[in-house]
N, C-alpha and C positions, 0 to 999 in steps of 0.2 A: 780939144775934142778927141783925136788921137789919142792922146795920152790915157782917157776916160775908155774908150774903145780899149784900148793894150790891157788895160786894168781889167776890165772887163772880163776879154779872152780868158784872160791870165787864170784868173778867179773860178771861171767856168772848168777851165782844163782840170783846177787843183780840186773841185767840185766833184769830177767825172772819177780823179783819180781814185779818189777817196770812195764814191761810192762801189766803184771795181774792187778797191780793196777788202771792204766792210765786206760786200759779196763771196769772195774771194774765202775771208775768216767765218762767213757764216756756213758755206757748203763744206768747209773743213770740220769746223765744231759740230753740226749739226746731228751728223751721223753717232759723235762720239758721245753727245748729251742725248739723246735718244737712247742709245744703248744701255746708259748707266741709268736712265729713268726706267727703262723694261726691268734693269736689274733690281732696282732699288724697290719695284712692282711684286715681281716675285719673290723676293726680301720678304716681305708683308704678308704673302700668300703662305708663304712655309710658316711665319710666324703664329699664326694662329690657325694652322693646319699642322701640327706638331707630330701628332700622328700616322703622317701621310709618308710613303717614301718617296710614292713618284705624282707627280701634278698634271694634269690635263688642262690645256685652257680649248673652253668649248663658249659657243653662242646660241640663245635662244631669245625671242621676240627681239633681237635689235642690242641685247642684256650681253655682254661677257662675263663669267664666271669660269671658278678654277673648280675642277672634283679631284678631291686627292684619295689616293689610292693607297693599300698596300697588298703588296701583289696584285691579286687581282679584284680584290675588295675592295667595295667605296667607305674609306673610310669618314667623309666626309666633302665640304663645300665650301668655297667663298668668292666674295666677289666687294669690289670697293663701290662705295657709295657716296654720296653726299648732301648734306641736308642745309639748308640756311637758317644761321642762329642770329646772332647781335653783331658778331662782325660783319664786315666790308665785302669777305669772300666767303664759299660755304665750305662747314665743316666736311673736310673728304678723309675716310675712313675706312679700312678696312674688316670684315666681318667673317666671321668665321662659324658654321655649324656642324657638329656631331652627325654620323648616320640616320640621328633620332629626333634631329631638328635641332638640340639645343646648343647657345651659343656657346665656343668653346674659346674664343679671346676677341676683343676688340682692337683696334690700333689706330689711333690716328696719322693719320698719314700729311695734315696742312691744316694749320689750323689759325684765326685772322681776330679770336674772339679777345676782349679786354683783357689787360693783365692782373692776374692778380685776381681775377673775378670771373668771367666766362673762361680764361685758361687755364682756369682750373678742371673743366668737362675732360683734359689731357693726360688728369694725374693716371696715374695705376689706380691710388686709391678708390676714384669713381668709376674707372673703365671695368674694375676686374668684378664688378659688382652684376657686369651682365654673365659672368662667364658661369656656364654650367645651366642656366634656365634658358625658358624659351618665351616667357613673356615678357619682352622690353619695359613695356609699362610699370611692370610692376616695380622695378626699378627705382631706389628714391635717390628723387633729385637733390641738387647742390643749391643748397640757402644763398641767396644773393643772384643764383645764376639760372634763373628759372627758364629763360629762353635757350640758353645755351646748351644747357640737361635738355629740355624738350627736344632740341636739335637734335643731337646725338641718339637720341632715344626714338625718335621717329627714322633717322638713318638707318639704324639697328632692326628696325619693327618691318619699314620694307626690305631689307637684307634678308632677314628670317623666314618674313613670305614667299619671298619669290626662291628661295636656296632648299627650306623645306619641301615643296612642291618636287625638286629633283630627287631629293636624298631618300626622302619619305615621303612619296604622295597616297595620298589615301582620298577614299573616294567619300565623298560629303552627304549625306542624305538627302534626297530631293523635296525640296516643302512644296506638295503641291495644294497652292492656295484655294480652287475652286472646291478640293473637298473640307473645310474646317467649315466648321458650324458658326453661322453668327455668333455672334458675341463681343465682347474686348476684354482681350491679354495682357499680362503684364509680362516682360521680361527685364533681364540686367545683360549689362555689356561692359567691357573695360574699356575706362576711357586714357587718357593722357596721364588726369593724376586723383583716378579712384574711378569708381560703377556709374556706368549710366544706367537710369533705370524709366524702362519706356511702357506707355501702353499702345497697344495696335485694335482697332477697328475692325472687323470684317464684318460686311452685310451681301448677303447673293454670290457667295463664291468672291467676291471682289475687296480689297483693303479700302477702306472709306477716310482713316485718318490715323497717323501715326503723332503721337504725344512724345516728347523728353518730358518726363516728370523729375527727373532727379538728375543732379551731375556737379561734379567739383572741375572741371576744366577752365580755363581764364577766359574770362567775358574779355568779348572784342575779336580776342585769336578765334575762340571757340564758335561765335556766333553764325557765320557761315553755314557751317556743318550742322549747326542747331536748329535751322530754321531749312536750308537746304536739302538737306538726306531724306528727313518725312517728306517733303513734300514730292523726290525723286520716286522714290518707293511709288507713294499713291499715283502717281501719273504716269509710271512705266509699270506700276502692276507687276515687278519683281525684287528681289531683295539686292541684289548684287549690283547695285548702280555705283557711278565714277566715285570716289572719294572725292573731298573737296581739299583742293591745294591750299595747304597750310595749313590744312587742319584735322591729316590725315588720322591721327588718333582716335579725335573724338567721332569723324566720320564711320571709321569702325569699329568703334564701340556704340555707336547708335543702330548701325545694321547687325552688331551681332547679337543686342539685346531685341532686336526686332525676330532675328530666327529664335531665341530664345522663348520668346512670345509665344510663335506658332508652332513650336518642335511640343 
């Protein structure tokens, strides 16, 4: 029984040592793998901010992003994202826009997606496809890797949004609904992968019913947003309601053929 006890101590001491030690190597690395992650950050940031000499990292709603500068000009913006594709973890990305909104390089930063198949969203070939425009969407995807291109391409599409808004905001016309004349509208929106095309209702100043008549997006992903978005509008009686998670494309592409409607 002794012997069982000694054992025991013995094992616990070597226990203790060990995890002092581990502690020990982890407040030593800690500082030095942090530092080269900020590096390996701003790596990303200069990269598709090429233009920039000097870089700002600023915060807005909760968001960090980089304004890169020359001199004293904005020459542009970015900020890393990440979207979930077919892999295990989400595609995290870095994104990059022009003074004028449009995107000026993509980079992927980690990426979990199949080989050979979804790791192909990685190549240059399809990254540099965003570069120079400002509509992700319009974008064509990678045959085989339809989830994994949607990934990227919705990472890219909130990048854009929220980066433009800094570089170039511009003020959006107000639809005010209680003046448009009964009737029903038709308008178009860009969806994920091609138009939606919607009609809208109005009867008494008020939206009575909003339609998807048309749309190539993929049933199941898309449905959400198909059946979700109209029915948001008509019940909050404005246009700019939540997107639906996962299926942010087609979400706004159905609100923006909705202002198309009433514009």
């Amino acid at each position: 029984m002794k012997q069982v006890v000694k054992l025991g101590l013995i094992l616990a001491f070597i226990c203790a040592l060990s995890g002092l030690g581990l502690a020990a190597v982890y407040n030593t690395t800690k500082p030095i793998i942090d530092k080269r992650a900020e590096e390996d950050l701003i790596k990303s940031v200069k990269e598709v901010l090429m233009e920039a000499s000097t870089i700002e990292q600023c915060e807005k709603d909760g968001k960090v992003y980089w304004v890169g500068k020359s001199g004293s000009e904005i020459v542009g913006a970015a900020m890393q994202v990440e979207s979930q594709g077919y892999g295990t973890e989400p595609i995290k990305m870095m994104v990059g826009v022009d003074s004028s909104g449009k995107i000026t390089k993509v980079r992927i930063i980690s990426l979990s997606e199949s080989p050979g198949i979804g790791s192909r969203v990685g190549s240059e070939e399809f990254l540099s496809r965003f570069s120079g425009i400002d509509n992700p969407a319009a974008v064509e995807g990678i045959s085989g890797a339809t989830v994994s291109s949607g990934a990227v391409k919705g990472g890219v599409a909130s990048a854009v949004e929220f980066l433009t808004a800094i570089v170039s905001p511009e003020s959006e016309a107000v639809i005010d609904i209680g003046s448009i004349p009964d009737g029903t509208y038709e308008g178009v929106g860009e969806g994920l992968f091609g138009p939606i095309r919607v009609s809208v209702t109005v009867q008494g100043g008020r939206i009575t019913e909003v339609k998807v008549l048309e749309h190539s997006d993929s049933e199941g992903i898309s449905d959400p947003a198909i059946s979700g978005i109209p029915k948001a509008i008509v019940e909050n009686q404005r246009l700019d309601v939540d997107a639906v998670s996962g299926a942010t494309f087609t979400s706004k592409g159905i609100i923006e053929a909705v202002k198309d409607a009433l514009k």
